[in-house]
TITIGU-383293 format. One line per 10 residues: their letters; for each residue x, y negated, z of N, C-alpha, C. Coordinates in steps of 0.001 Angstrom, whole numbers, plus 500000, padded with zeros to 6 digits. Layout:
a> X:Y:Z:X:Y:Z:X:Y:Z | ...
// end
This chain:
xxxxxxxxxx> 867183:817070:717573:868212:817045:718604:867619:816494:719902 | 868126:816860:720695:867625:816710:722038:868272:814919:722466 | 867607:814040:722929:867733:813062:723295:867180:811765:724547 | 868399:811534:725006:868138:810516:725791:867748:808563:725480 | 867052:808489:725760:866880:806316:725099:867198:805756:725920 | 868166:804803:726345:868375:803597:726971:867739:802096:726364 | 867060:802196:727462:866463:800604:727169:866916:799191:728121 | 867471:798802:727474:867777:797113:728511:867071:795984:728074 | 866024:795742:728678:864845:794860:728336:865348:793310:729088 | 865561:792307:727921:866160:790833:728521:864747:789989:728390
xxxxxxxxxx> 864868:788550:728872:863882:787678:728704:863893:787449:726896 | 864624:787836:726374:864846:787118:725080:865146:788046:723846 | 865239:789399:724585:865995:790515:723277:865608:791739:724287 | 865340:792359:723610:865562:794126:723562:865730:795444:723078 | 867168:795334:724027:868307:795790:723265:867699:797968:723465 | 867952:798781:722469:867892:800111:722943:869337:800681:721964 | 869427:802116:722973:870442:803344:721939:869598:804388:722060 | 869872:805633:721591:869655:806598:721429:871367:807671:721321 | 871197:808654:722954:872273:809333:722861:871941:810401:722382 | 872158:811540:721760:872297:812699:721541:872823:813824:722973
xxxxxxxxxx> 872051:814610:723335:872633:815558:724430:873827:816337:723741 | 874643:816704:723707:875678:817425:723244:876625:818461:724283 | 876075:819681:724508:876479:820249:725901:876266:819475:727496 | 877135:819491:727820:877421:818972:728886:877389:817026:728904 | 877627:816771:727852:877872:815291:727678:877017:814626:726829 | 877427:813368:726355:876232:812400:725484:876949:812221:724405 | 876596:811696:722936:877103:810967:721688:876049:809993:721037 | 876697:808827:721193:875784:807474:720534:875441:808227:719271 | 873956:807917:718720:873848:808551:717345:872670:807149:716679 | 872048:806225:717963:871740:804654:717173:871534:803693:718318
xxxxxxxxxx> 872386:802786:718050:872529:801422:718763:871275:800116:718012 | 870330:799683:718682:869257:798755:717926:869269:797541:719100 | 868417:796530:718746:867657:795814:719569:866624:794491:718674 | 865924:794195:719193:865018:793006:718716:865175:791713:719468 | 865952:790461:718456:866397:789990:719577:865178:788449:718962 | 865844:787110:719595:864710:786058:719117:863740:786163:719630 | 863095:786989:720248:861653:786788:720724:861309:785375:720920 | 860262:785064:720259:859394:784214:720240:859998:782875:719270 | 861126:782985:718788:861751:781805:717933:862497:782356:716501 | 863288:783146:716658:863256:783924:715626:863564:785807:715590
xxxxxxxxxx> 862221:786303:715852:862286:788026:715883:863181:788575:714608 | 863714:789516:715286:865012:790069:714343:864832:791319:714647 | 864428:792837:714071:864799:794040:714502:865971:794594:713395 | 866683:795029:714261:867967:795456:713673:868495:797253:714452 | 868737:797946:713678:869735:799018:714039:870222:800058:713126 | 871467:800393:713830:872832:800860:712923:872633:802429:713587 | 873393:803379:712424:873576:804849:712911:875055:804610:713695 | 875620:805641:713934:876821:805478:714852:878288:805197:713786 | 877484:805439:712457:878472:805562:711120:878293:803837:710988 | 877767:803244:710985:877566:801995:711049:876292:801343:710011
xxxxxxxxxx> 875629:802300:709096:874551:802759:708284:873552:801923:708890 | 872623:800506:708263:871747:799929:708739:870773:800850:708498 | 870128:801104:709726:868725:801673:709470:867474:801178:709261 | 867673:800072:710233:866334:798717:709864:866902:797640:709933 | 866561:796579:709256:866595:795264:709054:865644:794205:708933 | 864692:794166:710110:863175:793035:709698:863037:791809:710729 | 862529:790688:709549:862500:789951:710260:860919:789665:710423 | 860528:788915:711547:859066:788241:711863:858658:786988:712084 | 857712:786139:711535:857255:785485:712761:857641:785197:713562 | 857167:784419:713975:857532:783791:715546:856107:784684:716326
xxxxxxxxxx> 854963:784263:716238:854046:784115:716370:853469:785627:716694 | 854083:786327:715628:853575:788076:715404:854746:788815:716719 | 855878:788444:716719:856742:789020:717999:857019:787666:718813 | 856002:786785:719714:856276:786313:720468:856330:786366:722165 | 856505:787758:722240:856879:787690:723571:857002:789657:724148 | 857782:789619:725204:858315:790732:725441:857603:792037:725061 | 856181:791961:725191:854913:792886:725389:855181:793377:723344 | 855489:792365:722753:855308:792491:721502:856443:793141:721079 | 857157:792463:721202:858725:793155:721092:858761:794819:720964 | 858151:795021:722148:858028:796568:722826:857489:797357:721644
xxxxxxxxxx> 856233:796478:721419:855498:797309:720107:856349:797810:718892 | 856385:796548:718454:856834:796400:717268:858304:797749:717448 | 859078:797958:718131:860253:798598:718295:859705:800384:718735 | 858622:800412:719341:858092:800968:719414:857503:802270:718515 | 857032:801063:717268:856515:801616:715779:857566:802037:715252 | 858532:801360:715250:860131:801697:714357:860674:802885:715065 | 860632:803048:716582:860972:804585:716328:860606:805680:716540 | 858832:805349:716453:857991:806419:715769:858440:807162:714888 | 858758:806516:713883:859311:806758:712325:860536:807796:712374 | 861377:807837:713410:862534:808353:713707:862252:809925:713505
xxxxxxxxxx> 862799:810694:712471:862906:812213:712709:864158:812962:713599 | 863572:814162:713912:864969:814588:714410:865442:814440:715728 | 864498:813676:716661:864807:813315:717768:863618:814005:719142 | 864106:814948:719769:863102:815280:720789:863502:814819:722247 | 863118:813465:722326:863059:812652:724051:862713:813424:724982 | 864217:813376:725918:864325:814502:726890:863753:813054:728587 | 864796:812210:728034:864532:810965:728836:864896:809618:728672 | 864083:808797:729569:864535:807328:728990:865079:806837:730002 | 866215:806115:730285:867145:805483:730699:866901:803665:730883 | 867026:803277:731903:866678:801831:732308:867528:801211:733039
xxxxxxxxxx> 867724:800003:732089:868774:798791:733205:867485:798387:734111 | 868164:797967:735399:867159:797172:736381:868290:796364:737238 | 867833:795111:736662:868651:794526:737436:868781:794275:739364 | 867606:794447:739757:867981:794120:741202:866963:795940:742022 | 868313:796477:742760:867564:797669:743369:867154:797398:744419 | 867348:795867:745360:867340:795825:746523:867746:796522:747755 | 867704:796203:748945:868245:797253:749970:867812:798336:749678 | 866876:799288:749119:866307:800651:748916:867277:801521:748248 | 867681:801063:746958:868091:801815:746268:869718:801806:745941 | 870638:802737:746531:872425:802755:746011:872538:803586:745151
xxxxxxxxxx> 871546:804121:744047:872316:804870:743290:870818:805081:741891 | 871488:805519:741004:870183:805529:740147:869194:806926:740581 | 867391:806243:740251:866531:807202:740400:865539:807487:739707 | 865045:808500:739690:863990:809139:739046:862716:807879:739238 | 862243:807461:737921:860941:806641:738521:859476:807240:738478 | 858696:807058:740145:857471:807388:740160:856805:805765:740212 | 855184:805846:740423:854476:805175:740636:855007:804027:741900 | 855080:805028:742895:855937:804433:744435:857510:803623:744254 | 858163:804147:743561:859433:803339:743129:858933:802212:741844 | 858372:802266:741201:857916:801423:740221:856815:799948:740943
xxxxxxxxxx> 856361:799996:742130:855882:799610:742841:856845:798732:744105 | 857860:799238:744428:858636:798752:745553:859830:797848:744694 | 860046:798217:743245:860826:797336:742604:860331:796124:742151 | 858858:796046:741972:857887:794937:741424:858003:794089:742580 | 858533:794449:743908:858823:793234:744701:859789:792306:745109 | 860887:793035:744350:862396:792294:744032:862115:791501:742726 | 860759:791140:742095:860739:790203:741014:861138:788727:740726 | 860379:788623:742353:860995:786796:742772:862642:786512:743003 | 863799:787800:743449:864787:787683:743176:865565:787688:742107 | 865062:788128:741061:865133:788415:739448:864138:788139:738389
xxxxxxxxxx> 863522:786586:738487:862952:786230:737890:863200:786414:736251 | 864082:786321:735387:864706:786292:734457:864543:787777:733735 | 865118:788454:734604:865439:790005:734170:864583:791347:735369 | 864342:791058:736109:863232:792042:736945:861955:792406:735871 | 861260:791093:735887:859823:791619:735230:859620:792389:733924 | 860739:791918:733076:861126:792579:731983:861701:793726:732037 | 862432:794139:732525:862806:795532:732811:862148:796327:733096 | 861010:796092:733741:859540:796922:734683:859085:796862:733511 | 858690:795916:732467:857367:795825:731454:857920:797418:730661 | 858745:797523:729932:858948:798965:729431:858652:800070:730207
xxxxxxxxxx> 859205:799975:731127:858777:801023:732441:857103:801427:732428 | 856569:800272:732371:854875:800570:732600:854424:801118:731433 | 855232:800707:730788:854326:800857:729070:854931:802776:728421 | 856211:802881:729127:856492:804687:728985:855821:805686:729864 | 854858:804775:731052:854646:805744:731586:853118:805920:731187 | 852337:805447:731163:851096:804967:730159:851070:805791:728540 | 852098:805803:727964:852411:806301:726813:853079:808059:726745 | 853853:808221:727641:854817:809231:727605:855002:809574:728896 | 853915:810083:729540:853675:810034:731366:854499:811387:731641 | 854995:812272:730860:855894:813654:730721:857315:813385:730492
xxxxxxxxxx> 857477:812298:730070:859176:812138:729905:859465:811471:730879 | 860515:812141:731824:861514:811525:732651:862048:809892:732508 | 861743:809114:733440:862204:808100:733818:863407:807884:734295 | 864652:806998:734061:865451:807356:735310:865711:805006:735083 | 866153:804949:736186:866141:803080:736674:867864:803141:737248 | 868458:802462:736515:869866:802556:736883:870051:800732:737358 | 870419:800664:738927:870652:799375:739058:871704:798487:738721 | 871649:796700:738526:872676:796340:738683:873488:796179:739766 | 873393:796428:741022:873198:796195:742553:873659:796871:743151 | 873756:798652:742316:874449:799595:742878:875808:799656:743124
xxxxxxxxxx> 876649:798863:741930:878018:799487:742189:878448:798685:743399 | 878039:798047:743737:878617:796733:744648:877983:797494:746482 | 877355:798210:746500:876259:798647:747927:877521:799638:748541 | 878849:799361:748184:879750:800167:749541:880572:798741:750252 | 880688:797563:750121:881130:796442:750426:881141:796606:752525 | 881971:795936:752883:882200:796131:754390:880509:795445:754709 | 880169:795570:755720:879308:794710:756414:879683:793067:756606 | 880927:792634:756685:881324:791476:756778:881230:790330:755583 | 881240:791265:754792:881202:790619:753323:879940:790282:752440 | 879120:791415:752726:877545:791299:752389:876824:790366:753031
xxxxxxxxxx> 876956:790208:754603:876527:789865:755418:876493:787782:754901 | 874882:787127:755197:875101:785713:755557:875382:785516:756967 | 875675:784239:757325:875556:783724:758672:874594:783234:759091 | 874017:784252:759078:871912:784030:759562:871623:784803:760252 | 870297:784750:761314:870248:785814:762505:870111:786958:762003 | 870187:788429:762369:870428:789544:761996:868933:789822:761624 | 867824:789496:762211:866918:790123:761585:866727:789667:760125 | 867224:788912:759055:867286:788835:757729:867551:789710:757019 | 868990:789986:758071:870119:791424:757369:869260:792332:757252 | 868476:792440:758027:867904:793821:758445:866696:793716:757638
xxxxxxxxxx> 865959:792921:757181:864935:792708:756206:865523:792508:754656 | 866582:793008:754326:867127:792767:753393:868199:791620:752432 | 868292:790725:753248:868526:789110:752704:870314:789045:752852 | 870744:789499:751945:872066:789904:751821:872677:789626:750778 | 873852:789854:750324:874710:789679:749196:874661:790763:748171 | 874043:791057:747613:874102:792427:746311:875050:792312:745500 | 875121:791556:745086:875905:791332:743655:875436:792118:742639 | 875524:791477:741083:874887:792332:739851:875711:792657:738792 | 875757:792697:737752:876380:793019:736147:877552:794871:736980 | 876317:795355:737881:876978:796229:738598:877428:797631:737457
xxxxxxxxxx> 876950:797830:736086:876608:798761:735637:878167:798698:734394 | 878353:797001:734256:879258:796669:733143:880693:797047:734269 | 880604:796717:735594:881734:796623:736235:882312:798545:736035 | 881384:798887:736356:881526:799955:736980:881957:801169:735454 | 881719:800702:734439:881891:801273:733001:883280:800627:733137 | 883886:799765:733089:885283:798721:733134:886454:799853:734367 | 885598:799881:735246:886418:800499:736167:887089:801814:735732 | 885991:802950:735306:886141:803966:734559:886831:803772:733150 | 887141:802916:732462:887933:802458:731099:889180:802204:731465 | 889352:801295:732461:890676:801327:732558:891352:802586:733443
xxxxxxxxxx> 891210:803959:733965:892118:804224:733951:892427:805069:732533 | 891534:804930:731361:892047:804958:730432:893127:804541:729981 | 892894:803100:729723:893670:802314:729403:894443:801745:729532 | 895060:801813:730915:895769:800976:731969:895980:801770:733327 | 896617:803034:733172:896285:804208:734165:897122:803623:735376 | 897847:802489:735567:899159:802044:736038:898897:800720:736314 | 897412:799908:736535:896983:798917:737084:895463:799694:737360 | 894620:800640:737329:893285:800820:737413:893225:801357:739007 | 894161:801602:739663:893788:801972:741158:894266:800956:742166 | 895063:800007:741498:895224:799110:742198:894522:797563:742440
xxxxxxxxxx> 895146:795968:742340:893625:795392:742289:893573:794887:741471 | 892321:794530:741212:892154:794143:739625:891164:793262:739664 | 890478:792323:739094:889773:791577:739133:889123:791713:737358 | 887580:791561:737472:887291:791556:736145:886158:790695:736297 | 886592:789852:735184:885471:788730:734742:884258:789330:733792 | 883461:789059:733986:882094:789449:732914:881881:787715:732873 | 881973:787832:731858:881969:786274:731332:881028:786524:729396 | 879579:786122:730560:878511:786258:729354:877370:784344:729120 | 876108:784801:729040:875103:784191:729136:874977:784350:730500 | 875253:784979:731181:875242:785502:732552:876935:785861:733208
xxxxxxxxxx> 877122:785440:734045:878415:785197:734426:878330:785385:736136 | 879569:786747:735974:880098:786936:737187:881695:787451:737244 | 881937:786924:738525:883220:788491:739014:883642:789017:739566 | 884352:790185:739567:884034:791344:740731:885704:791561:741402 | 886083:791916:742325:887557:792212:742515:887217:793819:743020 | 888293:794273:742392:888230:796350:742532:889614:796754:742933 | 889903:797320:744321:890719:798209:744182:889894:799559:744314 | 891155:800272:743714:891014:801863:743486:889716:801996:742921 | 889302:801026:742021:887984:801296:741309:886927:801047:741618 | 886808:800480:743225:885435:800163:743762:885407:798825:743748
xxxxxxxxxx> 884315:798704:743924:883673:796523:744429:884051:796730:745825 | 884934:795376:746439:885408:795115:747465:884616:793601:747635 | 884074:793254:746700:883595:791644:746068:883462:790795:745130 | 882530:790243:745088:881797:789802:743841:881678:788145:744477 | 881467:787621:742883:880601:786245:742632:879158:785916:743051 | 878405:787354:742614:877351:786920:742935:876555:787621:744560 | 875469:786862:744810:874887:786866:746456:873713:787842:745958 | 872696:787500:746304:871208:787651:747268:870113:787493:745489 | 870815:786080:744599:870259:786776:743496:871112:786188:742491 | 870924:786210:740831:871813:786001:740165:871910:784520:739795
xxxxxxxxxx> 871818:784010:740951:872216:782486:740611:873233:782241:741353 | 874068:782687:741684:874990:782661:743138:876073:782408:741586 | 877778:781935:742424:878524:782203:741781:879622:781261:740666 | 879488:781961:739490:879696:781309:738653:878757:780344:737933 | 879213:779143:737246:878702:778551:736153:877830:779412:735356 | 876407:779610:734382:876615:780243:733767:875636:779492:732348 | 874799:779982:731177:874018:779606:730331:873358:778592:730880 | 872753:778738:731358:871166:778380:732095:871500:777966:733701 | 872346:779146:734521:871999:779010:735658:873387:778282:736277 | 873006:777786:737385:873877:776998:738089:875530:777814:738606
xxxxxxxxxx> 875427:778843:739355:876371:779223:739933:876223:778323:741598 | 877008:778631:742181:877436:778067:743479:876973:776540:744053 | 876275:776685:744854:875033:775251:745236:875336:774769:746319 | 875324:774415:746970:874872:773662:748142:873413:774035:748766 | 873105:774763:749708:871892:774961:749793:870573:773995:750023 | 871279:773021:750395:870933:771515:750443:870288:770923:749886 | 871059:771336:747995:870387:770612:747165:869150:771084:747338 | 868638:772024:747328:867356:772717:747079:866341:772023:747891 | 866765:771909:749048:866067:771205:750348:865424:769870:750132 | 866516:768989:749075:866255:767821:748655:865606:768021:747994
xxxxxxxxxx> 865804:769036:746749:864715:768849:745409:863448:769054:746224 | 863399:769573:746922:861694:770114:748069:861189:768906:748422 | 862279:768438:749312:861643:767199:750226:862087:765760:749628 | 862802:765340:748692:862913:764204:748525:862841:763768:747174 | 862538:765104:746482:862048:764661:744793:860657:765576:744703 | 859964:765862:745804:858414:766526:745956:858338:767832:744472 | 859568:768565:744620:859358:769794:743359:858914:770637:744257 | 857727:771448:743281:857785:772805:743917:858307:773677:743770 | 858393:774968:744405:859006:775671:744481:859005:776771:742776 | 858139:776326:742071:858428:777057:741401:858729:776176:740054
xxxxxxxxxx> 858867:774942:740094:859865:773906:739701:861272:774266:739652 | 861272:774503:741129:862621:774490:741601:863230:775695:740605 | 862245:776833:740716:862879:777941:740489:863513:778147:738394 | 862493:777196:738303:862161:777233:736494:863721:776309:736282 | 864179:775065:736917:865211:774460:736992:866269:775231:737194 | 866901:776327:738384:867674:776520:738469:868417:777849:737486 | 867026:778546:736980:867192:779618:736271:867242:779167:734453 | 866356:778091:734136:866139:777852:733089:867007:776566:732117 | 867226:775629:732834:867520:774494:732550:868988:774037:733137 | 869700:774965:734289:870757:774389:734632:871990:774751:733913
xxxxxxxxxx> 872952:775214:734772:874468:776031:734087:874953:775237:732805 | 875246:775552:731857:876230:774894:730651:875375:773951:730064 | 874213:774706:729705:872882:774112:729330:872652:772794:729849 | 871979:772618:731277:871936:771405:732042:873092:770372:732023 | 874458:770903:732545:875598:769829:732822:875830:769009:731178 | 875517:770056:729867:876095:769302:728734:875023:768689:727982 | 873795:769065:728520:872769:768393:727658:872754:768765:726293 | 872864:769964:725858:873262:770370:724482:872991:771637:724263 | 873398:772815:724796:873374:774169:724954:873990:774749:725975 | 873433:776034:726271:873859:776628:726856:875131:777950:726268
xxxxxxxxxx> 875182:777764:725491:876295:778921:724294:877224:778746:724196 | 878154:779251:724826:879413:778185:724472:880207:778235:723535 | 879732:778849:722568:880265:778947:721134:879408:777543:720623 | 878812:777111:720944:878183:776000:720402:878643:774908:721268 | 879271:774727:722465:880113:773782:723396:881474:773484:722846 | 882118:774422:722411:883433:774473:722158:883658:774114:720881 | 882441:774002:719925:882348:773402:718263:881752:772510:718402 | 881657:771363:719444:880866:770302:720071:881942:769388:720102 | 881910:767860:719691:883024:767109:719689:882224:766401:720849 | 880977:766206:721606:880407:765447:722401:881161:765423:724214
xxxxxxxxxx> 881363:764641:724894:882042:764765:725687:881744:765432:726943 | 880421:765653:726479:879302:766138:727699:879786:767870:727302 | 879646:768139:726146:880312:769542:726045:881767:769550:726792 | 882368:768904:726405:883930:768840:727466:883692:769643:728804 | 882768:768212:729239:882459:768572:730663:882186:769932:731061 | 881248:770389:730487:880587:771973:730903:881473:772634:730669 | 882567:772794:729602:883657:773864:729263:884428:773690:730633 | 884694:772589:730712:885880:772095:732067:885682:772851:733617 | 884079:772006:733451:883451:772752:735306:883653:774220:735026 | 883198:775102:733683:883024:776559:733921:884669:777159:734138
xxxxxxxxxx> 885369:776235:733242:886987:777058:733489:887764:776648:734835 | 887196:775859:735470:887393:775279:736807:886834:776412:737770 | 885719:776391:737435:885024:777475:738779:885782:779199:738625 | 886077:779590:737389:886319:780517:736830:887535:780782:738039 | 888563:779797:737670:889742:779774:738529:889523:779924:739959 | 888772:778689:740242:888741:779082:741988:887879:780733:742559 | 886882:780915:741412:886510:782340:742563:887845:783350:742049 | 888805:783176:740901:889216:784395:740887:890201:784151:742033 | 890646:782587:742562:891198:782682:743996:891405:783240:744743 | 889482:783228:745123:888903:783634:746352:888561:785087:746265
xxxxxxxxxx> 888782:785894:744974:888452:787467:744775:889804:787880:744796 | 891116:787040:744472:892140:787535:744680:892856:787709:746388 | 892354:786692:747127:892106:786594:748551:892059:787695:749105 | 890360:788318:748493:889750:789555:749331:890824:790778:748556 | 891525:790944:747723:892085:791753:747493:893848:791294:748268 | 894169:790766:748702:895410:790735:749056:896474:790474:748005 | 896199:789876:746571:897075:790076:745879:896336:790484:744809 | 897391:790669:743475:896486:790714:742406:897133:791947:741306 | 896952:792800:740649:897931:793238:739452:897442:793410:738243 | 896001:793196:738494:895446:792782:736862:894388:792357:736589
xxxxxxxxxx> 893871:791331:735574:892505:790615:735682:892098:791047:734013 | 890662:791460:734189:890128:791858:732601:889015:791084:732150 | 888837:790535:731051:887701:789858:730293:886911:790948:729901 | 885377:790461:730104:884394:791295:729563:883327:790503:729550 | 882624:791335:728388:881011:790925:727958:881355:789559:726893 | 880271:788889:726684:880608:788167:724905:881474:786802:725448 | 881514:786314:726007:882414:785087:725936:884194:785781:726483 | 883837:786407:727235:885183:787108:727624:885490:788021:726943 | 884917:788343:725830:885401:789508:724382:885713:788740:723436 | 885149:787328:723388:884903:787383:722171:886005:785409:721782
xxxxxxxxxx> 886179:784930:722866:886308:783582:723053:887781:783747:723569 | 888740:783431:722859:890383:783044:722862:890636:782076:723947 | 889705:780699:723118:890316:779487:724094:889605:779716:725485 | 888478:780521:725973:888456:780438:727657:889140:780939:727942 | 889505:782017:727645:890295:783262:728357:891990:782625:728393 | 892486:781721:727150:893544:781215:727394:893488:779766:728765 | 892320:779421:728354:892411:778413:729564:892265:778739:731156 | 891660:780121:731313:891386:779963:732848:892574:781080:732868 | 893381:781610:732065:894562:782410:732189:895736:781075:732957 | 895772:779804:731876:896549:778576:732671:896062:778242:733699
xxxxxxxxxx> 894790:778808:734478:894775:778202:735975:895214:778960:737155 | 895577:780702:736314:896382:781701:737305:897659:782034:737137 | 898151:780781:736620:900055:781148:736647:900480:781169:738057 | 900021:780779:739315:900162:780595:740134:900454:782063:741087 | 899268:782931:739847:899045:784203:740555:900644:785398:739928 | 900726:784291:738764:901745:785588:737969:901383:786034:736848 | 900237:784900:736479:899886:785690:735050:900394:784844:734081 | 900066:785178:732973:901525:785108:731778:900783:785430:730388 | 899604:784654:730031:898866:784935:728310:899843:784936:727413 | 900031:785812:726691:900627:785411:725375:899782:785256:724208
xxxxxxxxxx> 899575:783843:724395:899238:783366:723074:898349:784177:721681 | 899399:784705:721098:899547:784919:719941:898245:786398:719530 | 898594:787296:720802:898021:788399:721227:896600:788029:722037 | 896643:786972:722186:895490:786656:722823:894339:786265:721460 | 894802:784987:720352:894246:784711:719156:893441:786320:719106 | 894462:787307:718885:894495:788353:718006:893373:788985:718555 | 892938:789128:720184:891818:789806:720528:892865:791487:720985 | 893531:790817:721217:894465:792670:721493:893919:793097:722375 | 893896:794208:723228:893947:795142:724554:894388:794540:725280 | 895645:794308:725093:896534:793527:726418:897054:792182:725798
xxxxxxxxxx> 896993:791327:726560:896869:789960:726156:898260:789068:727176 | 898974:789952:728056:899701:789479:728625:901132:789410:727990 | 901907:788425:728373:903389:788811:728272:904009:789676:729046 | 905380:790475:728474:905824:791328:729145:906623:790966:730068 | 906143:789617:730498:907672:789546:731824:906198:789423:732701 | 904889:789009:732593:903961:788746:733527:903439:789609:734342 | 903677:789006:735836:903537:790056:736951:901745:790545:737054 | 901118:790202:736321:900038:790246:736710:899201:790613:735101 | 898929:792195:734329:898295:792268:733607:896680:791991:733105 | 896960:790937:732005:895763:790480:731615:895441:791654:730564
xxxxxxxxxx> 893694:791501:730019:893245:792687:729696:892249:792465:728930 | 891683:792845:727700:890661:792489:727176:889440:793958:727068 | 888625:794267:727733:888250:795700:727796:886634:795279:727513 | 885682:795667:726009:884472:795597:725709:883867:796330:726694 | 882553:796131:727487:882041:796670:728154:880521:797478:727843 | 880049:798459:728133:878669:799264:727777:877898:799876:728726 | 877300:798536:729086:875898:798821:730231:875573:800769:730002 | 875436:800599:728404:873845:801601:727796:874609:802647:727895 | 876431:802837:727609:876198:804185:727950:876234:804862:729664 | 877119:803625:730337:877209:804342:731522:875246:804748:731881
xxxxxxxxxx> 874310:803944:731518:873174:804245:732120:872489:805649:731424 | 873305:806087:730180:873223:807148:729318:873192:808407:730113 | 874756:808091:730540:875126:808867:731959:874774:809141:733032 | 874008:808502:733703:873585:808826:735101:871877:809496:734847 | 871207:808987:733684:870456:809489:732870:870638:810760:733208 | 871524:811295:732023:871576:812896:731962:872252:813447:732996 | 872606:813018:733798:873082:813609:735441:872196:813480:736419 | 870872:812965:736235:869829:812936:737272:869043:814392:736339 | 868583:813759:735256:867515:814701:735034:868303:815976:734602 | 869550:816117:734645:870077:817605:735089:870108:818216:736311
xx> 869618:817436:737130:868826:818007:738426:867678:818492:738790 | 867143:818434:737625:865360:818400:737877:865184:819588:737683
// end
């Protein structure tokens, strides 16, 4: 069968599917990833029937680090019959000013993205490492690089824009915003699901290891949480969210860090992680009787509230807010708690339906529909996949 691979390469896991071409459209036919790198390697993947296909574990030592990962996943779907790779499909998290839409990757684009690395320390370099290694390997199969950065690149000028002299703007140094690929799959779901709040405004939380949120009318980004790179924002695992630019200045000049101190701190060590001294997971915060866990649950459902404020602001009003990605799929008590910090707005959890993990999580007198909608990077990037290289 003719087939497309999506690969989303993290600091810590890498995740792939495999779509099936089917006419005009796509069908999941295997969802995998290798996650643990370097602490505990896990390769795992299911047919679309739910049929484990592999199950291995490693070493630390034998899959310790991204390059290995690759291999090892690599070999496993060697093994795969039945499958003739038409193209491979790529999350990238930062497109920079260059790129609003997904593209075909050459040498020259594979090259101009390797310089948005220092803005995406975390998730840039990793995303490229597969990239180098398909084209080296499989220099005939179509590339295509789907950004996180894109859905957010129609925003007014006023909004992107810092209050810094224009030649920045103009060198790129702007507001992108990311998790552009989950928003933009959410947008397209609900007018599934919600044909009668999806054109109007809506606000959706991606509330992960990575944490942002976006406000949409009529389906587009009007505004986001995150800036310039993915530390802007929200609270999140690891990373801080919303700073003071100040602090940074100090950590420079009055605690002598360098800059790439600085950078290992704000990406590695801060967010839930840093404030609780414990973890960054908050499934492991919230089964925490320590008070320092308190704290971090508190600041994140605190901040949660004020940007959906300030995203309800830029929308004029509000008529529905949706949870997505694993803490916002998967976690009752946040979603009930930062639901109690928007009664103000008109929203209205019910409880009971909320435990339950329903679709709709609101009461029926509440002016403002809450929403629980799973989100899928891999297929929308499935998609733009087989809509580029149906151009070729």
């Amino acid at each position: 069968m003719d087939a497309i691979l999506v690969v989303n390469a993290g600091s810590s896991s890498l995740k792939f599917q495999f779509f099936e071409i089917v006419g005009a459209g796509i069908e999941r036919r295997i969802r995998g990833q290798i996650d643990g790198i370097g602490t505990r390697p896990r390769l795992r993947a299911t047919a679309v029937d739910g049929a484990v296909l592999v199950d291995r574990s490693y070493e630390p030592q034998v899959v310790g680090d991204l390059p290995a990962a690759i291999a090892e996943t690599r070999a496993w779907v060697q093994t795969l019959e039945g499958f003739v790779l038409k193209a491979i499909g790529h999350r990238v998290v930062h497109g920079g000013p260059d790129y609003t839409k997904p593209v075909l990757i050459g040498p020259g684009v594979l090259d101009r993205l390797s310089t948005f690395q220092d803005l995406a320390p975390l998730h840039q370099p990793n995303n490229l490492a597969p990239i180098r290694l398909a084209m080296e390997i499989n220099p005939d199969v179509p590339q295509v690089a789907c950004f996180d950065t894109a859905f957010h690149r129609g925003h007014a000028a006023h909004a992107d824009c810092y209050a810094l002299p224009q030649s920045f703007y103009d060198e790129g140094v702007r507001r992108y915003g990311f998790h552009g690929l989950s928003y933009e799959y959410i947008a397209e779901r609900l007018v599934e699901t919600a044909p009668d709040v999806a054109r109007g405004r809506v606000i959706v939380a991606h509330l992960g290891s990575g944490a942002s949120m976006c406000a949409l009318h009529d389906g587009r980004s009007v505004e986001t949480t995150m800036g310039f790179t993915a530390l802007d924002g929200l609270p999140m695992g690891t990373r801080p969210g919303q700073m003071d630019p100040g602090v940074v200045l100090y950590l420079i000049d009055q605690k002598g860090m360098s800059s790439g101190e600085v950078t290992d701190l704000l990406y590695r060590s801060s967010g839930l992680k840093g404030l609780s001294g414990i973890s960054g997971d908050m499934r492991d915060l919230l089964a925490s009787d320590d008070p320092r866990a308190a704290l971090a649950i508190d600041h994140f459902v605190h901040r949660c509230a004020l940007n959906a404020g300030m995203l309800a602001a830029a929308l004029g009003g509000l008529d529905a807010f949706v949870f997505t990605a694993g803490v916002g799929e998967n976690s009752a008590p946040i979603r009930a708690r930062i639901a109690e910090r928007l009664v103000w707005l008109g929203v209205e959890c019910d409880p009971a339906v909320n435990e339950a993990g329903a679709m709709t999580i609101s009461t029926a007198t509440s002016r403002v529909s809450l929403h629980i909608l799973p989100t899928d990077e891999e297929l929308m990037i499935a998609r733009h996949t087989l809509a580029l290289i149906g151009t070729l």
